[in-house]
C-alpha positions as CSV (number, residue, x, y, z in Angstrom):
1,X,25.2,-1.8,-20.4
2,X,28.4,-1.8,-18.5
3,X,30.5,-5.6,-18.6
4,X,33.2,-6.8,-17.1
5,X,35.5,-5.5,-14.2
6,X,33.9,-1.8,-15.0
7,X,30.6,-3.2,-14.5
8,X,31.0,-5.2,-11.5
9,X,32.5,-1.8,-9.8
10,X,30.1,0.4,-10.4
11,X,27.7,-1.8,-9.2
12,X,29.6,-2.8,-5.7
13,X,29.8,1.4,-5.5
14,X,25.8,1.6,-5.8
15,X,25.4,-1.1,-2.8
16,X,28.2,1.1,-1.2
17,X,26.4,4.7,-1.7
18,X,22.8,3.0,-0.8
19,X,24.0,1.7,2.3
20,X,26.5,4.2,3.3
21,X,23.6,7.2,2.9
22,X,21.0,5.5,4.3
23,X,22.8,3.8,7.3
24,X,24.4,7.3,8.0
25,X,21.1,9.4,8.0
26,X,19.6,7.2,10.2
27,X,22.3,6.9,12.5
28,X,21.4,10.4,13.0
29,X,17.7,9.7,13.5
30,X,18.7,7.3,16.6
31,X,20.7,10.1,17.7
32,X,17.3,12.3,17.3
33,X,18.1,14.1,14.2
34,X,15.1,13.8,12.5
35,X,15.6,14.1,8.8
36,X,13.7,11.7,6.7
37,X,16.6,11.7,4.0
38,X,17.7,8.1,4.4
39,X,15.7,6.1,3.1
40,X,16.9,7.8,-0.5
41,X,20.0,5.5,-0.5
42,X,19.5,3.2,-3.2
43,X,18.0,6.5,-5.3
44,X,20.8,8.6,-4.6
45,X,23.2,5.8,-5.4
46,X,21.6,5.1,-9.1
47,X,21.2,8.3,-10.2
48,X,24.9,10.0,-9.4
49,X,26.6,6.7,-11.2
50,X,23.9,6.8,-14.3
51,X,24.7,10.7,-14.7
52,X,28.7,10.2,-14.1
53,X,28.7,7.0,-16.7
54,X,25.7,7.9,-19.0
55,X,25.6,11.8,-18.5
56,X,21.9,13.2,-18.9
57,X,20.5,11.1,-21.4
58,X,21.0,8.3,-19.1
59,X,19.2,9.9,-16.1
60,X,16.5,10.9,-18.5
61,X,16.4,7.1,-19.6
62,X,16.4,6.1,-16.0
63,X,13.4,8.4,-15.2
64,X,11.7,7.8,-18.0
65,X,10.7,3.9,-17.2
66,X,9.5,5.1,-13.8
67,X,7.1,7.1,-14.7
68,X,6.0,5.8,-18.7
69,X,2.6,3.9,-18.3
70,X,2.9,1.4,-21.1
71,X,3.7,-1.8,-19.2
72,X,1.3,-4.4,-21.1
73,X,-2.1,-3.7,-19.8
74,X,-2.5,-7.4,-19.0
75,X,0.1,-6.9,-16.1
76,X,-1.7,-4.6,-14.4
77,X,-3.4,-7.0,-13.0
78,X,-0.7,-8.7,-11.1
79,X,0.8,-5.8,-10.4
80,X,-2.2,-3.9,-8.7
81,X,-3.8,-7.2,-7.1
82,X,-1.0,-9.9,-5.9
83,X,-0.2,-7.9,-2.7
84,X,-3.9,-7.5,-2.1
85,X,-4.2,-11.4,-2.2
86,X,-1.4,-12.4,-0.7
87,X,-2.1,-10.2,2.5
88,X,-5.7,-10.4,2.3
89,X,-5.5,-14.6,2.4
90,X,-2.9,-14.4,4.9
91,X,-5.0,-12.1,7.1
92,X,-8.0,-13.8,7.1
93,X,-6.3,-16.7,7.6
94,X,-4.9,-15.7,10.8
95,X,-8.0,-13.9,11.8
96,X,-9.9,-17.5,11.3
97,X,-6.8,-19.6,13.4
98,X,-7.1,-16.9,16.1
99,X,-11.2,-16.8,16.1
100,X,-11.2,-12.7,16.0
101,X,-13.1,-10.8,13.5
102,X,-11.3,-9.4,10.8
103,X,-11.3,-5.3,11.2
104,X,-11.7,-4.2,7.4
105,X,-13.1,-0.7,7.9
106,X,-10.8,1.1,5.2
107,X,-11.8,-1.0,2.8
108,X,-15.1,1.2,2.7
109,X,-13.2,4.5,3.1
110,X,-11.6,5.2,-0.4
111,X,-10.7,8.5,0.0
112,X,-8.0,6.8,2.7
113,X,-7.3,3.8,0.4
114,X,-6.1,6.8,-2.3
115,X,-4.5,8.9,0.4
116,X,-2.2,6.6,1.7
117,X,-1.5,5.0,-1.6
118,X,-0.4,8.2,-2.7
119,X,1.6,8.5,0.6
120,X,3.7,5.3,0.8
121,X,4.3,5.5,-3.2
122,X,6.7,9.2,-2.6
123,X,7.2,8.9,1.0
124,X,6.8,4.9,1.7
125,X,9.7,3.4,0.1
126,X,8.7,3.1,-3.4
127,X,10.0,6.2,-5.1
128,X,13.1,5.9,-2.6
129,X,14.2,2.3,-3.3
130,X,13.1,1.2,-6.9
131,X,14.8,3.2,-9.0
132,X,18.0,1.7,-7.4
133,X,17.4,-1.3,-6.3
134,X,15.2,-2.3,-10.0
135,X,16.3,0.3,-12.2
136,X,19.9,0.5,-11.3
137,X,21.0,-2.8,-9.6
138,X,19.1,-5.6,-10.9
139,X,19.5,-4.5,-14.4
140,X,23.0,-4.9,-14.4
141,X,23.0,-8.4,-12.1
142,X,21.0,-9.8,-15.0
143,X,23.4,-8.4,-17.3
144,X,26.0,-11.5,-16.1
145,X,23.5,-13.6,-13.8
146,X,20.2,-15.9,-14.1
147,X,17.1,-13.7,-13.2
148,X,16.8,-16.4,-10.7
149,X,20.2,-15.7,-8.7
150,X,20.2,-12.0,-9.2
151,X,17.1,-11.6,-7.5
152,X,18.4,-14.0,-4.4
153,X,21.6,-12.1,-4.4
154,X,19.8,-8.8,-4.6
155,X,16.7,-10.1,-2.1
156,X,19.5,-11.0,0.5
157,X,21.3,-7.1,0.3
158,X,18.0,-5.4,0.4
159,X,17.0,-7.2,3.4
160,X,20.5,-6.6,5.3
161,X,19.9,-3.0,4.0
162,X,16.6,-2.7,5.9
163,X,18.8,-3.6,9.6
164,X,18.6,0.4,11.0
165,X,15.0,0.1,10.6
166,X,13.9,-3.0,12.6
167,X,16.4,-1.0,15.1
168,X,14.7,1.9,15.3
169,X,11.6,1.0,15.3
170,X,11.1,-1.9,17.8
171,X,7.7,-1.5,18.9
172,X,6.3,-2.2,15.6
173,X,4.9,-5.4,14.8
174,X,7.3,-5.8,11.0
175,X,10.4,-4.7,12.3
176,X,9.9,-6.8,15.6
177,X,9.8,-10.0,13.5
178,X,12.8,-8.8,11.7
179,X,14.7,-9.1,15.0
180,X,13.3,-11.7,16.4
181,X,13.5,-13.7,12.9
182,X,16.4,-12.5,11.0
183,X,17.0,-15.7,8.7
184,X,13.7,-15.6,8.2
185,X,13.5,-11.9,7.2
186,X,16.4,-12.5,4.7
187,X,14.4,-15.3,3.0
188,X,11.1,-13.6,2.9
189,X,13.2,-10.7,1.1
190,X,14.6,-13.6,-1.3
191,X,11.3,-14.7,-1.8
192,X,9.9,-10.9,-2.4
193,X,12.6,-10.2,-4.9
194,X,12.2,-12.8,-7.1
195,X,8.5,-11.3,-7.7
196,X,9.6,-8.0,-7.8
197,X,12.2,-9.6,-10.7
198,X,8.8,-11.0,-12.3
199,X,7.1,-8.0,-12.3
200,X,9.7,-6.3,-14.1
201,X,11.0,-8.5,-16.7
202,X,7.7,-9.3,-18.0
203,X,6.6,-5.3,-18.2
204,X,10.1,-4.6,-20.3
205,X,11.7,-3.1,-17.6
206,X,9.4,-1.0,-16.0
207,X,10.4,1.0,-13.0
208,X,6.8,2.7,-12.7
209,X,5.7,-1.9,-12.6
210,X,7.7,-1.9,-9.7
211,X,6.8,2.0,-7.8
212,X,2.8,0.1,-7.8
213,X,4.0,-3.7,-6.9
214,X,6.5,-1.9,-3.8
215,X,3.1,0.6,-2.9
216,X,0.8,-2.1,-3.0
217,X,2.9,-4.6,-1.1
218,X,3.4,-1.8,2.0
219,X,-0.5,-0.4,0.8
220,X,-2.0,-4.6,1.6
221,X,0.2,-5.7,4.4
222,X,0.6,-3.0,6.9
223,X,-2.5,-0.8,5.8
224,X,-5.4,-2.8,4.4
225,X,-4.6,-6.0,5.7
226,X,-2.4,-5.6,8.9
227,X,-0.6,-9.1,9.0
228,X,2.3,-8.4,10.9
229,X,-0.4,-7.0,13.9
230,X,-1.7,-10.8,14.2
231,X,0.0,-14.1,15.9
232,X,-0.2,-16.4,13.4
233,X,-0.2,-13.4,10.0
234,X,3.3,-13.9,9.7
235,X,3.3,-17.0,9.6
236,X,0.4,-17.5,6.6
237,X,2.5,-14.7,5.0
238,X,5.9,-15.9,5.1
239,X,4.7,-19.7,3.4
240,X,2.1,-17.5,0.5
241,X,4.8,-15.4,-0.9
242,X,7.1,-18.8,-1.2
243,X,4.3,-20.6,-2.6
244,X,3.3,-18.0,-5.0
245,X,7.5,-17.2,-5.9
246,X,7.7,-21.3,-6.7
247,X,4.8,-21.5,-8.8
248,X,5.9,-18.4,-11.1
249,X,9.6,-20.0,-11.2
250,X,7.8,-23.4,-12.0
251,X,5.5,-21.5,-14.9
252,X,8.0,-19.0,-16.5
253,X,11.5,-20.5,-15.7
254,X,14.0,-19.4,-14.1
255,X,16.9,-18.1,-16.4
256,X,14.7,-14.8,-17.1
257,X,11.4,-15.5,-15.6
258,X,9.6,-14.8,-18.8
259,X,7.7,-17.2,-20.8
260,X,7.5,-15.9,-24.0
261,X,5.1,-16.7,-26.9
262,X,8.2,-19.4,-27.9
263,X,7.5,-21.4,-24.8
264,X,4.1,-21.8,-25.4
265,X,0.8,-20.0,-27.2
266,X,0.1,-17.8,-25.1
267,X,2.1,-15.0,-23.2
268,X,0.6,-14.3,-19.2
């Protein structure tokens, strides 16, 4: 792990690559160059420091916990179902406030539940952003910070890297609310992050944890559950990911966000 001066370099020049690539490339897009290359940013940026400070080996490492399955089978469950609760509370929710129906057809079409999981995890954001912002990033932030703080420093550049997007893409419901709500965006992010930082602690590090937790998160709120296409979604949203972020800080601390078998007699 790199300490010190070195450390803090290399990792102000991975912010600097992530945002530089991906704020460049979709520049372009406005202009109308359409290249979906941008959103690689934070991948691009992990993988060229790991291979010029760890050579190989330390891509290999680096691929290696995205892609190894042996995360604690007990945090699957979090990890596969806490987006799907989170958005599918928040949209019924809303649909109740605002007295329309909920519209769940794709929950009885598999085949496009598996299809677009498949799709956002390489082409969503998932494969593009974890492997930096996880892997890379909040590895080394926990190297000299609380998990706590390193996930609200690193919640607060992920969401200011996100900008271009709400942007470029106006007349969508997420990235309106990002305009329209920018603090807000930046603290939802805060709040995202510090699960994101749960997830991965408690599965040792697991990129892969994180791939599933991102796909799920875009899978439940903008597929399955489309919270950001109601009035009062947001809203329901915003205050369930807080309440769920305080609880876990509340339960496993806030130093590392683990409770380990020390803590008590059992390990979640």
């Amino acid at each position: 792990m790199e300490q010190g001066k070195f450390g803090n370099r290399n990792l102000l020049l991975f912010f600097f690559i992530a945002f530089a690539w991906s704020w460049f490339f979709w520049l372009l897009q406005m202009l109308g160059f359409n290249l979906y290359v941008a959103p690689f940013g934070p991948y691009v940026a992990a993988f060229l420091l790991t291979y010029i400070h760890e050579s190989t080996e330390g891509v290999k490492k680096l691929l290696i916990k995205g892609f190894d399955p042996r995360i604690g089978k007990i945090w699957y469950i979090p990890t596969i179902l806490l987006w799907p609760v989170i958005a599918g509370l928040s949209f019924l929710g809303a649909s109740s406030s605002e007295g329309t129906p909920p519209k769940l057809t794709i929950l009885f079409q598999p085949w496009l539940l598996i299809w677009n999981f498949v799709y956002i995890f390489f082409l969503g954001g998932p494969l593009q952003e974890e492997f930096g912002w996880r892997g890379y990033a909040l590895t080394r932030l926990q190297a000299r910070y609380s998990a706590l703080v390193s996930s609200v420093v690193l919640g607060m550049i992920w969401a200011i890297w996100h900008l271009p997007l709400n942007l470029m893409y106006l007349m969508e419901p997420q990235y309106q609310a990002g305009i329209l709500w920018p603090s807000s965006t930046v603290i939802l992010f805060v709040f995202v992050s510090i699960l994101f930082t749960w997830i991965y602690n408690n599965t040792g590090g697991s990129i892969l944890a994180t791939l599933i937790f991102h796909t799920m998160l875009n899978l439940s709120t903008y597929v399955v559950f489309p919270v950001f296409e109601t009035e009062t979604g947001p809203a329901y949203y915003f205050f369930s990911i807080i309440i769920f972020a305080i609880i876990i800080l509340a339960i496993f601390g806030t130093k590392r966000i683990v409770r380990d078998k020390k803590q008590n007699r059992w390990l979640f």
